[in-house]
Every structure is written in C-alpha cells, then in structure tokens.
C-alpha positions as CSV (number, residue, x, y, z in Angstrom):
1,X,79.3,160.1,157.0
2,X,80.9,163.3,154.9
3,X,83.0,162.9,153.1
4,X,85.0,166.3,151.5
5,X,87.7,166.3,149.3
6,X,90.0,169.4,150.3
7,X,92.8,171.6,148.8
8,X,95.8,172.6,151.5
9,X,99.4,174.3,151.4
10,X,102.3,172.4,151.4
11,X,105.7,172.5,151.4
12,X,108.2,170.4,148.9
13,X,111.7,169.4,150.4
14,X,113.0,172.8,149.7
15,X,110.9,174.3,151.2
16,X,108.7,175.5,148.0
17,X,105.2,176.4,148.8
18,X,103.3,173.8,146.8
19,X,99.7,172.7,147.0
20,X,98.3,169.3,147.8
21,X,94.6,167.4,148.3
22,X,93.2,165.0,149.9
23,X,90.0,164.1,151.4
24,X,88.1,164.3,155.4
25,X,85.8,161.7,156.3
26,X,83.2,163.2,159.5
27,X,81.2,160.6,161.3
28,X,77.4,161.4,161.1
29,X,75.7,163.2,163.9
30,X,77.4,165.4,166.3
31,X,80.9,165.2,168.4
32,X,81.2,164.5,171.3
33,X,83.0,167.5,174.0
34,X,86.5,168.5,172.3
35,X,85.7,167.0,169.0
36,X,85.7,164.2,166.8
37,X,89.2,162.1,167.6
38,X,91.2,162.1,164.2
39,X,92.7,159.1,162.5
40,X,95.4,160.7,159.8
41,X,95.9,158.0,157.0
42,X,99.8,158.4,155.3
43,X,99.1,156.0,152.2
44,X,100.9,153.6,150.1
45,X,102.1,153.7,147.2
46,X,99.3,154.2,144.4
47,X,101.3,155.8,141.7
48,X,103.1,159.2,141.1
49,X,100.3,159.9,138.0
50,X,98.7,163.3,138.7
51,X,95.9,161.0,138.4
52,X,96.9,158.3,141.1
53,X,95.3,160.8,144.2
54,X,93.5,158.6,146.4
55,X,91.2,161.1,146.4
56,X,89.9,161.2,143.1
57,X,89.7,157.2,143.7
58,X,85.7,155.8,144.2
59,X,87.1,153.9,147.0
60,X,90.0,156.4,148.6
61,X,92.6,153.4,148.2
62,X,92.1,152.5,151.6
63,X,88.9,153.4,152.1
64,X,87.7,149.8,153.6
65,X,90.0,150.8,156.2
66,X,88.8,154.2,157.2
67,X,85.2,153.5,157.0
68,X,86.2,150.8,159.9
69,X,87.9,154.1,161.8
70,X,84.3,156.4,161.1
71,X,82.5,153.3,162.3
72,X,84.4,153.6,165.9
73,X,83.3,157.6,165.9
74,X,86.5,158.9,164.8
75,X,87.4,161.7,161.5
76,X,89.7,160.5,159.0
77,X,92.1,163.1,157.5
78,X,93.9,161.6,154.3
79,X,96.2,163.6,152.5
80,X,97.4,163.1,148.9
81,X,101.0,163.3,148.4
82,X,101.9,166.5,146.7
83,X,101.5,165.7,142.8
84,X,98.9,163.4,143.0
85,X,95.9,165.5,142.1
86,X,97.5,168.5,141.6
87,X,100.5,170.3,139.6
88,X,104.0,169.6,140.3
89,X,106.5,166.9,141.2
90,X,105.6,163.9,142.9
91,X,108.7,163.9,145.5
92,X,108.4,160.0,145.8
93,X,109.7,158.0,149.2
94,X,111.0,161.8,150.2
95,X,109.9,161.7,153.9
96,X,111.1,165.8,154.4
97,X,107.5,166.4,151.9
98,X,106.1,163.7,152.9
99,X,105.5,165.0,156.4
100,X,104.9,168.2,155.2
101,X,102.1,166.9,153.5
102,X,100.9,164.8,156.4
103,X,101.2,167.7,159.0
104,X,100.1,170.3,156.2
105,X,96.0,168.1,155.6
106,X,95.8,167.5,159.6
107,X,96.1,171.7,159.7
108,X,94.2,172.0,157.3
109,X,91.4,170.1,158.4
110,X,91.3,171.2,162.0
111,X,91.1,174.5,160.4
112,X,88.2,173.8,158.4
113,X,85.1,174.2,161.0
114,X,84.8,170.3,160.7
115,X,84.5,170.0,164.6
116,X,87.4,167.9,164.7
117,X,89.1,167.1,168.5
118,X,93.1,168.5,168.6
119,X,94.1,165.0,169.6
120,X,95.3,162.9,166.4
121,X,96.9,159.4,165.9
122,X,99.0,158.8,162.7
123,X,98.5,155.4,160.5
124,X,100.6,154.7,157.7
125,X,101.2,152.0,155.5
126,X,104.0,150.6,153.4
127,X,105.4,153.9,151.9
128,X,103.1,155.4,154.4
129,X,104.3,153.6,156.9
130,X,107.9,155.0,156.4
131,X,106.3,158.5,156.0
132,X,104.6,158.1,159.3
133,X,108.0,157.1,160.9
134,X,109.2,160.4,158.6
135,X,106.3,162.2,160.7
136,X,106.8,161.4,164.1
137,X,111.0,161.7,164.0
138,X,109.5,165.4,162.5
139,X,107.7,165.8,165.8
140,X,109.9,165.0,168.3
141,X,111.9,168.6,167.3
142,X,108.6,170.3,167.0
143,X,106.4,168.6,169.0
144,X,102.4,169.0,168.9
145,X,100.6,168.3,172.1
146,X,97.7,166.6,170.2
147,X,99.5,163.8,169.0
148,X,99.4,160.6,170.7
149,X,100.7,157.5,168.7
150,X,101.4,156.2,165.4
151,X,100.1,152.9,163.7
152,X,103.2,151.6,161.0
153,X,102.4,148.3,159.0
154,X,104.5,146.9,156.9
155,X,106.8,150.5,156.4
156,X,108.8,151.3,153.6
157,X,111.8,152.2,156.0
158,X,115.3,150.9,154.9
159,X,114.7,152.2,151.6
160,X,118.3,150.6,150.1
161,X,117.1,146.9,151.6
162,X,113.8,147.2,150.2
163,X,115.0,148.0,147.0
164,X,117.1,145.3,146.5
165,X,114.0,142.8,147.4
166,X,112.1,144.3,144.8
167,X,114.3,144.1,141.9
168,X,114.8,140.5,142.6
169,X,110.4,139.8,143.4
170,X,109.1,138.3,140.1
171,X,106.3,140.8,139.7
172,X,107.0,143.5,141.5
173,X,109.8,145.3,139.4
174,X,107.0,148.0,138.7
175,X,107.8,149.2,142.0
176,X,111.7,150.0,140.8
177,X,110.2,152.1,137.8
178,X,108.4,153.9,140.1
179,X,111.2,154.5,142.6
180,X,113.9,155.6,139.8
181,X,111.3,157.8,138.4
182,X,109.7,159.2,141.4
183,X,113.2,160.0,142.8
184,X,114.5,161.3,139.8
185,X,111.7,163.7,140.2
186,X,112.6,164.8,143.8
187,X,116.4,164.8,142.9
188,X,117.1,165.6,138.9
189,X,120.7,164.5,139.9
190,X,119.5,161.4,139.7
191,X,119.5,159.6,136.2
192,X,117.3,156.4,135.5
193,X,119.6,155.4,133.0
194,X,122.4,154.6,135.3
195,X,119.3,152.6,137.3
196,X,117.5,150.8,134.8
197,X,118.4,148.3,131.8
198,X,117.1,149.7,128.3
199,X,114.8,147.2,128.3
200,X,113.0,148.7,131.6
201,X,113.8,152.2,130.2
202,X,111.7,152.0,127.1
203,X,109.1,151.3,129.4
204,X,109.0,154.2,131.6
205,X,106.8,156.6,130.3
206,X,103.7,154.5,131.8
207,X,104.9,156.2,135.1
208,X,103.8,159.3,133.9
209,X,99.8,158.3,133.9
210,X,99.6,154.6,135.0
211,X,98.9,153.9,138.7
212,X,100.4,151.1,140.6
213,X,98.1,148.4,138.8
214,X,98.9,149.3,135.3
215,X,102.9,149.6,136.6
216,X,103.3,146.1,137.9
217,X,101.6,144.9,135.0
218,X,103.9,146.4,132.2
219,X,106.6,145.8,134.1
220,X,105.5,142.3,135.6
221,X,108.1,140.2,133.5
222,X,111.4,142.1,133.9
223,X,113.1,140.7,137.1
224,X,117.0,141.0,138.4
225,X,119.4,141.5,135.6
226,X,116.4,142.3,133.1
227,X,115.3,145.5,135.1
228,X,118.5,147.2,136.8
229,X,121.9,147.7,135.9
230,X,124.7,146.4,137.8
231,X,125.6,148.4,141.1
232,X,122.5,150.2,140.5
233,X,122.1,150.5,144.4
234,X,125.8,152.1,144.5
235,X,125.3,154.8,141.9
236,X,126.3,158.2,144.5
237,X,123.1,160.4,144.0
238,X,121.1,157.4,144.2
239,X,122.5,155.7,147.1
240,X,122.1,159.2,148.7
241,X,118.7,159.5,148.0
242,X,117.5,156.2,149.5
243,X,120.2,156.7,152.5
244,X,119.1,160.1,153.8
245,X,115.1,159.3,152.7
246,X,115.3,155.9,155.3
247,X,113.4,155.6,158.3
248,X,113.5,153.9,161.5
249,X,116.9,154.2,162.4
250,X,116.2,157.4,164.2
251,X,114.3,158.6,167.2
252,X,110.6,159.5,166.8
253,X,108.0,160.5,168.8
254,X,106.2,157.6,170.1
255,X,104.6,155.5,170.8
256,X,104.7,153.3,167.8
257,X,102.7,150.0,167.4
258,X,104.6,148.4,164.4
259,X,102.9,145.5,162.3
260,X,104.5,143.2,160.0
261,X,103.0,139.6,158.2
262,X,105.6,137.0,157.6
263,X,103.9,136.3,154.2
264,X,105.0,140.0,153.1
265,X,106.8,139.7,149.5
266,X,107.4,143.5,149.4
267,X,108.7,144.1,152.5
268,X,109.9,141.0,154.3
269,X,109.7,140.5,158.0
270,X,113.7,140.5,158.2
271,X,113.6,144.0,157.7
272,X,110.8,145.4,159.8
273,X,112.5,143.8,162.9
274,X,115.7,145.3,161.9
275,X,113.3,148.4,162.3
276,X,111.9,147.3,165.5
277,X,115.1,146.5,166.5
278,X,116.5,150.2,166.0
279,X,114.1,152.1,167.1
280,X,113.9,150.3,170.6
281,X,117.9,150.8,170.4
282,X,117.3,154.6,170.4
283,X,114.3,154.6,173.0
284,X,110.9,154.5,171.3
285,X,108.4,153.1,172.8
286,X,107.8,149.8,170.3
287,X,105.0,147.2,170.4
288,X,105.8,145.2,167.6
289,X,103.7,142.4,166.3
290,X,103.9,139.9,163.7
291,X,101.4,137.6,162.1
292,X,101.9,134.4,160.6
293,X,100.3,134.0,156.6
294,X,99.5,137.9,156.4
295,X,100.9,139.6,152.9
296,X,101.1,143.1,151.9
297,X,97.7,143.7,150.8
298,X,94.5,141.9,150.7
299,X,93.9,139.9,147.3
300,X,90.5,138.3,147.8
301,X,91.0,134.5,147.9
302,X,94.8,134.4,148.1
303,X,95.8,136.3,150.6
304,X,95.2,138.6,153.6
305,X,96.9,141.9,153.8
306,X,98.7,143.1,156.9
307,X,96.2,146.1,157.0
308,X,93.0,144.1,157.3
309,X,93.8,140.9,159.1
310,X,95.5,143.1,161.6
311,X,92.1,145.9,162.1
312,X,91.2,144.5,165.3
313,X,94.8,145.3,167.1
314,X,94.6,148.6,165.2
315,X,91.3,149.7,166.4
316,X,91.7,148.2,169.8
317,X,95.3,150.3,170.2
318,X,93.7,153.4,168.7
319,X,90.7,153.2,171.4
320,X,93.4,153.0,174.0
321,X,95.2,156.1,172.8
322,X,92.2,158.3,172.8
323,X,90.9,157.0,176.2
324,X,94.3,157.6,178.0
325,X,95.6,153.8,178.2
326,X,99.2,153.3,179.5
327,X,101.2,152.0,176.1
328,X,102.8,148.9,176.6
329,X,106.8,147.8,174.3
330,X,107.7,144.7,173.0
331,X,111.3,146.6,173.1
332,X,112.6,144.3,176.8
333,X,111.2,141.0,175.5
C-alpha cells in the first residue's frame, strides 16, 4: 500500500484557521470505477504531546486496524487532532474541532489526486468514538451525500459519567490529567487546580510531552481522593465543558453500529447503553452490540480489546454500507 502522511486546514472551536496532519493509506493497484471506498479513522486518545500524532507513530496507533480496512480494498483517511504534530492547542474531548478535523483530512484527501471514491464511512474509537458521534450530529445540519454510516466502539460520550469512572479506576487516573489539562487548553476558564489534588498537580507537566503510556504510568498510583478535589465534577466552567462537549444524547446522521465489551474498565457497558438508549430515543438508526470478556484495548495475553475482537462485525457492516445493504436497529428489541 501507500502510505502519505499529509498537512490540511482546520478549524479550532472558534472558528480559528489552524493546521492539522494526519496520514492516507491507498491500497496497491488501481480503483476500481468511482474510486477507492474510504474508511475515516477518528482515534483515541494517545496524548495531547505535540509528539503524540499518530502519525509520526511506526505503527499509526491503530494501524493493525486499518491495514485490516486496506486488505478489504478500501483507503484509510486518519486525521491527527489539531496539536498533535503540529503548533497550537490540543482542544481535548472538544467535539466542535474535533469534527472539524475529521471533515477537514476527508477533504483534504479527496482533494489530493489519491483516486479516492466520494462515498466514506466514519470509525471512531473511545474519544474517537465520541468525536465520530460529534461528526455525524455535525452532518445531519450539513449533510454530505457521500457519507453512509458510522462505526462507534466503546465512545467517550457522556463525558461527566466517564469521568467519574476514571477517577475512581486504579490505574487509569492518567486519563484525568489529561482531561483537566487538555480542557484547560480548549477553555483557559478552566483551572486544574480546582480539579486536581497538589499531589496530582505537581505531576502535570508530563502532559506537556508524555503520550498516554508514559501518563498512566506517572500517574498509575493516585486514585479517588489522591487525584481530584472534592466536587471536582461540579466546578461551573468545568461542568460546562464536559456538558456541552457530550455526545450521544442528540440526533446524528445515521446509521450507527455501536460496540461495547462488558469487560471495558474505561468505559463501562452501563454507559454505552445509556447511549444506545438515547440515540434510539431521538431516532437513529442503532445496531448495538455487546460482547461478553472484550476490554478497551488489546493487551496481548490479558485481554481483548473491543476494536479487534469485534473486526469481523466491523468489516462485515462496512462491506454492507459500500455495496448498498438495507441497515438493520437493535433500537425495537
């Protein structure tokens, strides 16, 4: 395959013009009539280091899982959040840039003489997966005729619920730093001190350059009282922030095929069918899945990650969207 790393516009939450990378994956040989059928990858959390881009990664973060997607004949398109390889603020869990940055690499891309087809579907996964819900309730007031689906595993939706699992996760109170920070970025408003204890404070600064890895581990043995302050979750600007940058609650272009394990320790089943639950309420088409004994990601030997164990489905629903397959819901059962 070839695989190019690109450079696109953007736009932050304001509206700023910002830039933003990423890479396309094109399946050897030629296309066949219309184009190669894209795959865009929204992906989860790796950091909000300049140096965290998936793209400047040997493997592309999830790139086990698009090589499976350039194996079925299909491009790739996998944007960077803005920040990650280039200048500027990282506007973490903000789904307004986000989708900019989403839309932004698919236009980009198509643009690019890479032969690639108009018709797209949209996977994202854990804070993808809430920026791919971000996407698709983007396109159903500007709709593009080339979109036919989104893939969400294991989303990052109800930001507030999520939160409060992490802080109380032995292990994963990394993912708090990341959040205070990240949104502080986005918001300056927003003041990690009224967030985090002095204890998690001092250790902050890793943020700056250390990816997710190197987060969880400094951070690894604060938990609960150790890592945020009381009421963190009601400080205003905060609250705000996680409130208005939830998704899933709202109407979005469908259809969605939603995956969720029931082994997940960073977002728990209980509050992706709260998602399922709400988007059927609103009229989405909704085939939601679980599967018993799949985490959050694949740690060989332990466990198996939503995203792999679940390939098959996700290939399989993919093929149907390009080849014109009725969708079926999950939303009347």
């Amino acid at each position: 395959m070839t695989a190019t790393r690109i450079m696109y516009h953007s736009r932050t939450s304001s509206r700023r013009d910002i830039a933003a990378t990423g890479v396309l994956l094109v399946p050897p040989g030629q296309p066949s009539a219309g184009g190669w059928p894209v795959v865009v990858d929204a992906h989860g959390t790796s950091g909000i280091g300049r140096d965290c881009a998936p793209s400047l990664m040997r493997d592309l973060y999830h790139g086990d899982q698009m090589l499976r997607f350039v194996e079925m004949g299909w491009a790739v398109v996998a944007p960077d959040y803005a920040g990650l390889g280039t200048n500027g603020r990282v506007e973490f869990l903000n789904t307004a840039a986000e989708a900019s940055d989403v839309i932004g690499a698919l236009r980009a891309a198509q643009q690019a003489g890479a032969g690639l087809s108009y018709r797209w579907v949209l996977w994202g996964h854990s804070q993808g997966g809430g920026a791919a819900l971000g996407v698709a309730q983007r396109l159903v007031g500007q709709p593009d005729p080339g979109y036919l689906g989104a893939v969400v595993t294991s989303p990052d939706a109800n930001l507030a619920q999520v939160g409060s699992n992490l802080a109380t996760c032995p292990g994963l109170g990394g993912f708090l730093a990341l959040v205070a920070k990240g949104a502080a970025e986005s918001d300056p408003q927003i003041n990690p001190r009224r967030l985090l204890t002095t204890q998690a404070l001092q250790r902050l600064q890793v943020t700056r350059a250390g990816c997710l890895g190197v987060v969880l581990a400094v951070y690894g043995d604060l938990t609960g009282p150790s890592l945020v302050r009381p009421g963190y979750l009601a400080d205003p600007q905060f609250a705000g922030y996680l409130a208005s940058n939830s998704t899933g609650s709202q109407a979005v272009a469908g259809p969605i095929l939603l995956l969720q394990g029931d082994a997940d320790p960073v977002i728990p089943v209980s509050v992706t069918s709260q998602v399922a639950a709400s988007l059927c309420s609103v009229g989405v088409t909704v085939d939601y899945r679980t599967y018993p004994g799949f985490g959050h990601d694949t740690i060989p030997g332990q466990v198996t990650g939503i995203d792999d164990g679940a390939m098959p489905d996700i290939l399989s629903w993919i093929a149907d969207r390009f080849a014109g397959q009725p969708t079926s819901s999950t939303c009347d059962s």
